[in-house]
TIZA-879340 format. One record per residue (C-alpha): residue in one letter; x, y, z. Coordinates in Angstrom, 2 decimals. Layout:
BEGIN
+------+---------+---------+---------+
: code :       u :       v :       w :
+------+---------+---------+---------+
:    A :       X :       Y :       Z :
...
+------+---------+---------+---------+
This chain:
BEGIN
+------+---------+---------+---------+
: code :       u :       v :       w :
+------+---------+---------+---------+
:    X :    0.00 :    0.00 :    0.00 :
:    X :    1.45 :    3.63 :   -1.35 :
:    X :    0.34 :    7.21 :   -0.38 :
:    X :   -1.06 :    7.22 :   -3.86 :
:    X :   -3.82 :    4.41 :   -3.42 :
:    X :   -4.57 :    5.90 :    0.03 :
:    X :   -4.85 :    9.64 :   -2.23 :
:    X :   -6.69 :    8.25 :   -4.64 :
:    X :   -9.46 :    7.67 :   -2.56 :
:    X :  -10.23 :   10.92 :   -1.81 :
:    X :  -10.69 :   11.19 :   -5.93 :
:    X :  -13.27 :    8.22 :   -5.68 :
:    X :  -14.93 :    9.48 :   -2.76 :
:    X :  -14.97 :   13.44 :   -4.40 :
:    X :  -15.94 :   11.40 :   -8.03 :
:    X :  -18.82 :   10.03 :   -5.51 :
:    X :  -20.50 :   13.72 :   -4.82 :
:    X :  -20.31 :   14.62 :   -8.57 :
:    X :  -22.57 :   11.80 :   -9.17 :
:    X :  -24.79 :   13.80 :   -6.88 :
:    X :  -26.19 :   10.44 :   -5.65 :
:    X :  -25.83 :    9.93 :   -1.95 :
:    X :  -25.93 :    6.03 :   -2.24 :
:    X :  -22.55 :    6.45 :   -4.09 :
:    X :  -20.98 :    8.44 :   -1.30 :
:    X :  -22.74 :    6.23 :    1.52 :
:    X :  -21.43 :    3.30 :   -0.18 :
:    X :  -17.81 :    4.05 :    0.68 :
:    X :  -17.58 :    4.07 :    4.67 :
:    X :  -18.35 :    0.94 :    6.36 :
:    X :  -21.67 :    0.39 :    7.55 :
:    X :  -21.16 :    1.57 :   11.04 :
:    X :  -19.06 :    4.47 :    9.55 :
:    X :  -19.02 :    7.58 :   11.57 :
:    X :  -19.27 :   11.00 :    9.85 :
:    X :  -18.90 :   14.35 :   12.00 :
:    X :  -19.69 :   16.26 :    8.80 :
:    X :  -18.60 :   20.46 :    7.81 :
:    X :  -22.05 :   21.58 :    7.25 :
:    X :  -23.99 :   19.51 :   10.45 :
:    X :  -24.11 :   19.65 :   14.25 :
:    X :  -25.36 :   16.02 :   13.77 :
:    X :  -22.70 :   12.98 :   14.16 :
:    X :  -23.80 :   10.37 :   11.56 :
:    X :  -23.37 :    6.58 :   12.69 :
:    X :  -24.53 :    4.40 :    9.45 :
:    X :  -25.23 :    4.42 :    6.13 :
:    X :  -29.12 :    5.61 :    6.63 :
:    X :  -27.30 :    8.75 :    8.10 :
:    X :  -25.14 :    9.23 :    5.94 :
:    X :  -26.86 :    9.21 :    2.85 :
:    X :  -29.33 :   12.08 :    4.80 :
:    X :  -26.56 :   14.53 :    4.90 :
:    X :  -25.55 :   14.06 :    1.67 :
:    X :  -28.90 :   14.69 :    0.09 :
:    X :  -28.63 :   18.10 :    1.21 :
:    X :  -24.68 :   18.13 :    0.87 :
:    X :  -25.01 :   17.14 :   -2.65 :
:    X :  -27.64 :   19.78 :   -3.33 :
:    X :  -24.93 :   22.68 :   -3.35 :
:    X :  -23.25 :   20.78 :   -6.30 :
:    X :  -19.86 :   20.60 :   -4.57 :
:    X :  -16.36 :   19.77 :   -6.10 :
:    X :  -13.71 :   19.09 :   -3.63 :
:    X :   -9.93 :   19.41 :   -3.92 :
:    X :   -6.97 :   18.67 :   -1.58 :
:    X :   -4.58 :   21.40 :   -0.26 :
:    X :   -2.76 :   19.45 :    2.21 :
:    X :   -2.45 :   15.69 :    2.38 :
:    X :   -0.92 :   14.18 :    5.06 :
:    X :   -1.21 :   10.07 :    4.71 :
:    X :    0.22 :    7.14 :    7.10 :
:    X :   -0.65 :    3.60 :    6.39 :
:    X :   -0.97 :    0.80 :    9.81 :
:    X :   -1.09 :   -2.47 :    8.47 :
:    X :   -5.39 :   -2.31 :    7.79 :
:    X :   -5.50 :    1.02 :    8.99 :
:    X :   -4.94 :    3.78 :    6.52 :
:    X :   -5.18 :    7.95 :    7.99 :
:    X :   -5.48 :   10.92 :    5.32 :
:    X :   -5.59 :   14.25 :    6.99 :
:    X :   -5.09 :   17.93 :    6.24 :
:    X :   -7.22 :   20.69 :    4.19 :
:    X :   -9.20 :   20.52 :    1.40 :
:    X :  -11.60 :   23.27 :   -0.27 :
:    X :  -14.93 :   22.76 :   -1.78 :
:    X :  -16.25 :   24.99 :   -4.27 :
:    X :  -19.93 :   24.82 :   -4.68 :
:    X :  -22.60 :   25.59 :   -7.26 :
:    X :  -23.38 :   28.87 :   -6.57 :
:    X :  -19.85 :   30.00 :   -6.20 :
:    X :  -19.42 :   28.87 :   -2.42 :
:    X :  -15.53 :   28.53 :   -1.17 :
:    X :  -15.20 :   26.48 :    2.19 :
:    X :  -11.74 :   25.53 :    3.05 :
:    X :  -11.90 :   22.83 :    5.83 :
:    X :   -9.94 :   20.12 :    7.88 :
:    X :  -10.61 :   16.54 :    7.41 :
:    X :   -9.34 :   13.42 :    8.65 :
:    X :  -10.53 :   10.12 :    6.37 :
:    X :   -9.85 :    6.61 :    8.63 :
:    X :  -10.00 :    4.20 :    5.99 :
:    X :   -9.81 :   -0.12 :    6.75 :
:    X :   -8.83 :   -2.66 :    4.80 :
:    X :  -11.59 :   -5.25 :    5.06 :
:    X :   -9.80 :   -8.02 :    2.67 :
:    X :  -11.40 :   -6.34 :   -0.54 :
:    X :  -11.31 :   -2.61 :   -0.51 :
:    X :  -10.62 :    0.32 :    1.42 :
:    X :  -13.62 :    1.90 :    3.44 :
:    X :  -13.96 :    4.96 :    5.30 :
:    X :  -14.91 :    3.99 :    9.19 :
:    X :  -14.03 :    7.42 :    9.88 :
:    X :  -14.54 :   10.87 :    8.14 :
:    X :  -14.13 :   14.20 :   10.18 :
:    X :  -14.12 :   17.95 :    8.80 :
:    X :  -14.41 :   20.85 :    9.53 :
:    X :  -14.90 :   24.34 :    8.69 :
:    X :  -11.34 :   26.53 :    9.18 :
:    X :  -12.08 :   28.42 :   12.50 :
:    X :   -9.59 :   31.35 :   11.54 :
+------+---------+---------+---------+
């Protein structure tokens, strides 16, 4: 496992939102996936919970990109954090921090964990 497989799912998971089907984004964390998303007070345990915030996520037509990746790899355990900035439909910029906890689970990566949040400065 490289930096670059671990990087590249950020591009399938941002590939996800332009599909502007939640399924396709809930699809890739595990089913007891937690999400504390930008845009929510509301911690999301599961894929039912998921897929809710990103109805109204993908709504605002976002396209993500990384500014800062920072990626370490523990045997089934892979960790990208650091900034990235969407840019939204209507001309929206939010730069924000996010951590992605992905596992191996013998046939793909999945996210079990995916934090972000807004910049506070």
């Amino acid at each position: 496992m490289n930096d670059n497989e671990i990087l590249a799912l950020f591009d399938e998971w941002n590939n996800a939102l332009q599909t502007g089907n939640p399924k396709n984004v809930a699809a890739l964390y595990e089913s007891n996936g937690i999400l504390l998303p930008t845009v929510s007070n509301k911690v999301r345990h599961n894929h039912a919970e998921i897929e809710d915030y990103f109805v109204h996520f993908l709504a605002k037509g976002p396209q993500g990109k990384i500014d800062e990746a920072n990626i370490r790899t523990f045997g089934e355990l892979a960790i990208n954090s650091g900034v990235y900035t969407f840019t939204f439909a209507d001309g929206a910029v939010v730069q924000a921090r996010y951590t992605f906890v992905y596992r191996w689970n013998g046939q793909r990566w999945l996210i079990v964990e995916h934090h972000s949040s807004a910049m506070p400065e």
